[in-house]
C-alpha positions as CSV (number, residue, x, y, z in Angstrom):
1,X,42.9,-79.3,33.4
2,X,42.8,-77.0,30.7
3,X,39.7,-74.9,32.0
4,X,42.1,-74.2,35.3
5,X,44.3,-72.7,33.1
6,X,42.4,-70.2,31.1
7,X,41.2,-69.8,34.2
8,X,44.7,-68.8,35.3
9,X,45.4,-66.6,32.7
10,X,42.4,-64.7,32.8
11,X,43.3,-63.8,36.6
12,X,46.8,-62.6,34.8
13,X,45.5,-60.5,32.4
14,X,43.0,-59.0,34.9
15,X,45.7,-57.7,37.1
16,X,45.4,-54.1,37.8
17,X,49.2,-53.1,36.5
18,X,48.8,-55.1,33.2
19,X,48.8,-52.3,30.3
20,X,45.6,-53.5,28.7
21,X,43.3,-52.6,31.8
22,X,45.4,-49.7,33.0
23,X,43.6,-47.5,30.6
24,X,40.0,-48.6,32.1
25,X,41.3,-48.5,35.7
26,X,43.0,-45.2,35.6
27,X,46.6,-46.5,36.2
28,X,49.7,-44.8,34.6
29,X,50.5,-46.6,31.5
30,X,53.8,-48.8,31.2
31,X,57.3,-46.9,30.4
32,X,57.1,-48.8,26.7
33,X,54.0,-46.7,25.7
34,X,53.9,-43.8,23.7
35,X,52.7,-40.4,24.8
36,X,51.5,-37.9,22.9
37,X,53.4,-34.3,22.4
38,X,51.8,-31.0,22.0
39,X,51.0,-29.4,19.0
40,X,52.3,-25.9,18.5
41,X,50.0,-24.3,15.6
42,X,51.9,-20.8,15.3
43,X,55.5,-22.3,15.7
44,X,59.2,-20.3,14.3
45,X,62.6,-21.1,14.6
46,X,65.4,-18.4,16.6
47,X,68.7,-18.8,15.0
48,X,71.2,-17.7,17.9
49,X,75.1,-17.0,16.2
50,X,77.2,-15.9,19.8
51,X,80.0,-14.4,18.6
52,X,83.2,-13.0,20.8
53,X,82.1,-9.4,19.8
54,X,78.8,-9.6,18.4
55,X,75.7,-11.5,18.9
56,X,73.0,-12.1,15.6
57,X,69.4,-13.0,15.5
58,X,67.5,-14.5,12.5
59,X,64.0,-15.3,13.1
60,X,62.8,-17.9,10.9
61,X,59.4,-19.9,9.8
62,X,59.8,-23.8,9.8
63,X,60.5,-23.5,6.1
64,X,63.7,-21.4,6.3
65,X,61.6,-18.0,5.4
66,X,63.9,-15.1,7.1
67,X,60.8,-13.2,9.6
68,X,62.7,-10.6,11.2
69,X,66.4,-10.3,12.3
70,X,68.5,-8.1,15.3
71,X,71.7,-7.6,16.5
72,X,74.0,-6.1,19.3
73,X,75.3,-3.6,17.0
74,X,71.9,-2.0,15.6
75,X,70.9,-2.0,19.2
76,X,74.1,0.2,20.1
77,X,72.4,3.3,18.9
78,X,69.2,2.9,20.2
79,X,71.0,2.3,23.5
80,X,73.0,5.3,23.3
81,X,69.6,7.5,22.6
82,X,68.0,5.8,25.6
83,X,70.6,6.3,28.1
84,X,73.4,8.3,26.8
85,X,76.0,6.1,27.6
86,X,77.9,4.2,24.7
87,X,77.8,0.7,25.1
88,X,80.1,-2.3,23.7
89,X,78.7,-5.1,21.2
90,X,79.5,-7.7,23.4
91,X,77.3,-6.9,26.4
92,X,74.6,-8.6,27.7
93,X,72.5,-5.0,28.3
94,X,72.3,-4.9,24.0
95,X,71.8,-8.4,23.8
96,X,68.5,-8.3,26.2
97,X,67.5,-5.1,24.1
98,X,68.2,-7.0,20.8
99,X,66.2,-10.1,22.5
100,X,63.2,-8.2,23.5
101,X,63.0,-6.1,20.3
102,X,62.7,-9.0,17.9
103,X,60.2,-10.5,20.3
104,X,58.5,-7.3,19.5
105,X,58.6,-8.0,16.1
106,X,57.2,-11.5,15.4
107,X,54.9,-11.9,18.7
108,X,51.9,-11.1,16.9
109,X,52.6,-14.3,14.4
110,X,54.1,-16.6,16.4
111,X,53.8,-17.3,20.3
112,X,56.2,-20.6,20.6
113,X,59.2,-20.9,19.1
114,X,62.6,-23.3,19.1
115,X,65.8,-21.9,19.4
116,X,68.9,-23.1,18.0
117,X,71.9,-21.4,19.7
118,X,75.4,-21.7,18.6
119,X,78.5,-20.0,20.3
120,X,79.8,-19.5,23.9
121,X,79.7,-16.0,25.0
122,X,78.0,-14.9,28.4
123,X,75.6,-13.1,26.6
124,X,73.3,-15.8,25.6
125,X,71.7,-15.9,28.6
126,X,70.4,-12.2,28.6
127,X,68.9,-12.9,25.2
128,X,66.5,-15.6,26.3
129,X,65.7,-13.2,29.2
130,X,64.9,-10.5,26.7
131,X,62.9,-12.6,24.2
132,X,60.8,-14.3,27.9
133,X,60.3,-10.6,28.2
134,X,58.8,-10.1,25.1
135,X,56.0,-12.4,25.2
136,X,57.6,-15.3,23.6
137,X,57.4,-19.1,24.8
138,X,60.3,-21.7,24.3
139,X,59.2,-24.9,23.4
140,X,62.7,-26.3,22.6
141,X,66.1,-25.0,23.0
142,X,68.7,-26.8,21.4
143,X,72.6,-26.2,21.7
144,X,74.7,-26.5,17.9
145,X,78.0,-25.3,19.1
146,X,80.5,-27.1,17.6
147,X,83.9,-28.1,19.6
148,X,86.7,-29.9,18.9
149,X,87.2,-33.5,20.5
150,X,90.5,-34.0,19.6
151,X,91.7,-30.6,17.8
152,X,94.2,-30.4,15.3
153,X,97.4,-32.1,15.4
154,X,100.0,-29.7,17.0
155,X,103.4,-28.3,15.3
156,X,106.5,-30.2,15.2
157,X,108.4,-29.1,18.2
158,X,111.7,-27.2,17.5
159,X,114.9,-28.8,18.1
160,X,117.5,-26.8,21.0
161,X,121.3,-27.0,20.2
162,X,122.9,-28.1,23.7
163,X,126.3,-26.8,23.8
164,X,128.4,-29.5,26.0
């Protein structure tokens, strides 16, 4: 009796799904299993700050060295040079400019980098065009913007005199 059942158990554990032969057989491992990320060797950190009227760059190491740095508003005057036509800080033409000129800047020590973008403007999205532009990959973007859940608690509302 006991022989049919290591019997029985053996045909369990030889079952092509089972995790420990799924390796041998070439079958996708279970969902529980751990899979290994990539390593990136030359790896910074973007710090995005979308303002209403400006947007800032800081280029960073993984220890918090400042790289390199760019802005809508040093970009303004190499815009104007370049095309003759004054442009505002807020627009996503200087922000692409200011995108692809820091990509300029650090592509040469890093090629991946994660981005940590905080704000709302419209202009965010010309600034990862510019810095795609540039030569630079993305490995992670991740989104710090902080909003309110609740807000603050709203003034005491004023009291009318009704005249009867």
């Amino acid at each position: 009796m006991q022989k049919q059942e290591k019997n029985h158990l053996s045909k369990v554990d030889s079952f092509p799904g089972n995790s420990r032969n799924s390796k041998n057989l070439g079958i996708p491992r279970s969902p529980g299993s751990r899979i290994q990320k990539p390593k990136f060797e030359s790896q910074c950190i973007i710090h995005v700050n979308a303002l209403t009227s400006n947007l800032k760059i800081v280029c960073t190491t993984l220890e918090n060295k400042v790289i390199a740095w760019s802005s809508n508003g040093c970009m303004m005057s190499v815009a104007k040079a370049q095309s003759g036509v004054k442009l505002k800080k807020s627009s996503p033409t200087l922000a692409y400019m200011a995108g692809e000129s820091l990509a300029k800047k650090i592509r040469k020590q890093f090629k991946y980098c994660t981005i940590h973008m905080k704000g709302v403007m419209y202009t965010r999205d010309s600034l990862l065009r510019g810095l795609k532009h540039g030569g630079i990959r993305f490995c992670k973007i991740k989104e710090n913007t902080s909003f309110p859940h609740n807000g603050c608690r709203p003034r005491k509302s004023k009291r009318i005199r009704r005249k009867f």
